[in-house]
C-alpha positions in Angstrom: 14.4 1.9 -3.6 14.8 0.0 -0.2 12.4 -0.3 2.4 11.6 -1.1 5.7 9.8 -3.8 7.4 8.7 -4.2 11.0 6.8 -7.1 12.7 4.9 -6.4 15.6 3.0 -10.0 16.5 0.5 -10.2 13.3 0.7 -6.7 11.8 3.7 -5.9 9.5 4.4 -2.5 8.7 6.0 -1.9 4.9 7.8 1.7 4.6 9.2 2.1 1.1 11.7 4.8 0.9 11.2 6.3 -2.5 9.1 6.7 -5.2 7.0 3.9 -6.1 7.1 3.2 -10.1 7.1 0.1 -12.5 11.6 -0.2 -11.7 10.2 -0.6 -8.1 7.6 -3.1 -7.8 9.3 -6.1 -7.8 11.4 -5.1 -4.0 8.1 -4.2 -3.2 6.2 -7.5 -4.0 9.3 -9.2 -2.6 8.8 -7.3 0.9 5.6 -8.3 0.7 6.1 -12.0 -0.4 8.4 -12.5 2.6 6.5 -11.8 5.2 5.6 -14.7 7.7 2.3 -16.6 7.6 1.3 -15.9 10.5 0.9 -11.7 9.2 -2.8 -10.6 8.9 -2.5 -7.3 8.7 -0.2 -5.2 6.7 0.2 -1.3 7.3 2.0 0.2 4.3 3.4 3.4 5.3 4.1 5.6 2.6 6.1 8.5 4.7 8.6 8.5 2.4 7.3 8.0 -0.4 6.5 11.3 -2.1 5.9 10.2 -5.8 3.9 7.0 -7.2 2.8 6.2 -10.5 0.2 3.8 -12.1 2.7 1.3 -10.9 1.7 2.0 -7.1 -1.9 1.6 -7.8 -1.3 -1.9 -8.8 0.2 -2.8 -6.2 -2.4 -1.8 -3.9 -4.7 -3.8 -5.9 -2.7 -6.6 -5.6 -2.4 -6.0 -1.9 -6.4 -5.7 -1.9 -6.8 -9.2 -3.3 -5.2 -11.2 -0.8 -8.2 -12.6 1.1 -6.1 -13.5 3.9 -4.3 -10.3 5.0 -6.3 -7.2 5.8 -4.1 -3.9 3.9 -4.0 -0.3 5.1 -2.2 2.6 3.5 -0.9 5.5 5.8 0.7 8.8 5.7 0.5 9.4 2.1 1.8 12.4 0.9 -0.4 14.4 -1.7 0.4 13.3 -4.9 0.1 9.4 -4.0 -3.3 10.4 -2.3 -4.5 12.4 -5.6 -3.6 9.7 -7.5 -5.8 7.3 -5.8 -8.8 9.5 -6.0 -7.8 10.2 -9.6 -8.3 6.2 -10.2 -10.9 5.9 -8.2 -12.9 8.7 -10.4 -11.7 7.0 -13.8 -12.6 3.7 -12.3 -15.1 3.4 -9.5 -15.0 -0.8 -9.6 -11.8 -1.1 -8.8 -12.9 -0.5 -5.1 -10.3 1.9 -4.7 -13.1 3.9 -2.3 -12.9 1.2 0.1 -9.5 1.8 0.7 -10.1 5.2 2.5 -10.4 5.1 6.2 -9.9 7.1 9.4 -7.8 5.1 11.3 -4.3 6.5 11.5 -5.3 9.0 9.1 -4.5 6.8 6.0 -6.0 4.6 3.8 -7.6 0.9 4.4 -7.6 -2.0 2.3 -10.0 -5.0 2.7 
C-alpha cells in the first residue's frame, strides 16, 4: 500500500493505491497525520482502491471525528460503497448516512 497526497491551498487530496485493510491503516493514518495545519478539507479518493474491509470504515470514522477538517470520500468503487451502506444499515448511529453527498459524486464527511 502507498498512496498519494496532493495539496492544493487548504484541501488535501489522499489517494491510497490498494486495498484498504487492518496491514494498511497505519500508512493511512500517517498520510493523514502529516498533513499541514493549515488543511481543512480532506478529499480521500479511493480510485484505486477496489477492496476495503471493516478496517476502512474505521478509518472514516476516525476521519469523521476530527472537528477541525471537513472529510469527503470520492470515486469509490462498488464494494467499498456497499460496504458503507452495509454499516450504515447494521448501525445507523454511527452517522455513516451523512457521509453520502453529491458533490463529485462521492461521499462527504462532516
Amino acid at each position: 500500500m502507498y498512496t498519494t497526497t496532493r495539496i492544493d491551498g487548504t484541501t488535501a487530496r489522499i489517494t491510497p493505491h490498494g486495498e484498504i485493510d487492518y496491514d494498511s491503516l497505519p500508512p493511512l493514518r500517517a498520510a493523514a497525520a502529516a498533513l499541514p495545519p493549515v488543511v481543512t478539507e480532506v478529499i480521500w479518493d479511493l480510485r484505486d482502491t477496489h477492496f476495503m474491509d471493516v478496517a476502512g470504515v474505521h478509518l472514516l470514522l476516525e476521519q469523521q471525528a476530527d472537528p477541525l477538517r471537513e472529510t469527503s470520500v470520492t470515486n469509490l468503487a462498488r464494494q467499498p460503497l456497499s460496504l458503507l451502506g452495509l454499516a450504515e444499515e447494521i448501525a445507523p448511529g454511527l452517522g455513516l448516512a451523512r457521509l453520502r453527498s453529491t458533490r463529485d459524486s462521492g461521499i462527504a464527511v462532516r
